[in-house]
C-alpha positions in Angstrom: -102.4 41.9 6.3 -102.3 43.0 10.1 -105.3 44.8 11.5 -104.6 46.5 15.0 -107.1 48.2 17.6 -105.8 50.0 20.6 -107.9 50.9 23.7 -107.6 51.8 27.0 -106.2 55.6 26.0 -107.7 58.1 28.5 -107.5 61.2 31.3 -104.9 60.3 34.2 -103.3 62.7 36.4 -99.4 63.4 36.6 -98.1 60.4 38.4 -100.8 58.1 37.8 -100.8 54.9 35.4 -102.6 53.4 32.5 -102.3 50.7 30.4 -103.0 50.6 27.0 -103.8 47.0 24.8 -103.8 46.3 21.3 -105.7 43.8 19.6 -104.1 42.1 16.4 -106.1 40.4 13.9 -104.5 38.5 10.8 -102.0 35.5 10.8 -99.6 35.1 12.2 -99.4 37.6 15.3 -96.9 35.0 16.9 -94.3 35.7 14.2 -94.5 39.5 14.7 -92.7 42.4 16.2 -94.9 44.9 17.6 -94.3 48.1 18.8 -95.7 51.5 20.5 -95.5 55.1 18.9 -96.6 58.6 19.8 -97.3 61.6 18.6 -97.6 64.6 20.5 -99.5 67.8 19.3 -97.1 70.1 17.1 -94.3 67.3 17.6 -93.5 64.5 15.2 -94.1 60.5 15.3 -91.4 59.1 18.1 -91.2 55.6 18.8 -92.0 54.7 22.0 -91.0 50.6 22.7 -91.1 47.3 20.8 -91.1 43.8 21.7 -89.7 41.4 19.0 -91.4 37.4 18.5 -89.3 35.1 20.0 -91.7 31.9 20.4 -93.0 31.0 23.7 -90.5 33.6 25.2 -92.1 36.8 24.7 -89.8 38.8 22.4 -86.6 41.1 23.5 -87.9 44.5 24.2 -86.8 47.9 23.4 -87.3 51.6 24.4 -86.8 54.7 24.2 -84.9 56.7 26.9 -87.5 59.1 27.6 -89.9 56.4 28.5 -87.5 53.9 30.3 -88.1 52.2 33.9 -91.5 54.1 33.4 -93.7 52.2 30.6 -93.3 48.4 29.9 -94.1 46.5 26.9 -95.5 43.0 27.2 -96.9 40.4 24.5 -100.0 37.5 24.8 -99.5 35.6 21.8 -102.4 33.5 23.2 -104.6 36.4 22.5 -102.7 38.1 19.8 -102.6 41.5 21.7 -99.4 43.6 23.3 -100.2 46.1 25.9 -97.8 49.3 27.3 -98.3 49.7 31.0 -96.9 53.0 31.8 -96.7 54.6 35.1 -95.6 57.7 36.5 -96.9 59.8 33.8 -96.2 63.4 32.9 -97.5 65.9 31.1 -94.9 65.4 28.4 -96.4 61.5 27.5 -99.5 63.1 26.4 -100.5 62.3 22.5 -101.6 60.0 20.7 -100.3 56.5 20.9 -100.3 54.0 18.2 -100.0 50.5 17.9 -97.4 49.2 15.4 -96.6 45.8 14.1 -93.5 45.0 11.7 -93.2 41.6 10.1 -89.8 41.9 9.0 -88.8 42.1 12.9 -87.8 46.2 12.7 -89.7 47.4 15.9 -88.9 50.7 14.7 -90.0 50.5 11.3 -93.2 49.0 11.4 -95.0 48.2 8.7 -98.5 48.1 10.1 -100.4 51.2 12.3 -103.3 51.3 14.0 -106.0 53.9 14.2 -104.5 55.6 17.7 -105.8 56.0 21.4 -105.6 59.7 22.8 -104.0 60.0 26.1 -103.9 62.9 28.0 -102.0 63.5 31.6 -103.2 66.3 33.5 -100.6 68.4 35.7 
């Protein structure tokens, strides 16, 4: 079992950055992709990035285009926590975002979900 707590969700104005960070309990965090979704209100879940296990490496990362050169996906194994550092938001990131981990390495269909952090961009 995988247990995941996001913070750092919030109020930023268009333009402006945050970064988010997820906290995984359980074993084996090392050994396990994990991932960013979101979900808009009115819209459905969307995947938002993903960064495999690849040892002391970091993992090969993956995004969606809507979100590319903007937010960046990075792994501590040492603490067992994956952050998103977006910048340049719009008012079209705003939803909840939730981090995901997948033990079978499928960074878009996780297995695990965590409870969500709300962020809002303000135009």
């Amino acid at each position: 079992q995988v247990r995941l707590v996001e913070s750092g969700g919030g109020l930023v104005q268009e333009g402006g950055s945050l970064r988010l960070s997820c906290a995984a309990s359980g074993n084996t965090f090392g050994r396990i992709s994990m991932g960013w979704f979101r979900q808009a209100p009115g819209k459905e879940r969307e995947f938002v990035a993903g960064i495999t296990w690849n040892g002391r490496i970091g993992g090969s990362t993956d995004y969606s285009d809507s979100v590319k050169g903007r937010f960046t996906i990075l792994r501590d194994n040492g603490k067992s926590t994956v952050y998103l550092q977006m910048n340049n938001l719009t008012p079209e990131d705003t939803a909840v975002y939730y981090c995901t981990a997948a033990r079978s390495g499928a960074t878009r269909r996780p297995e695990y979900w965590g409870q969500g952090t709300q962020v809002t961009v303000s135009s």
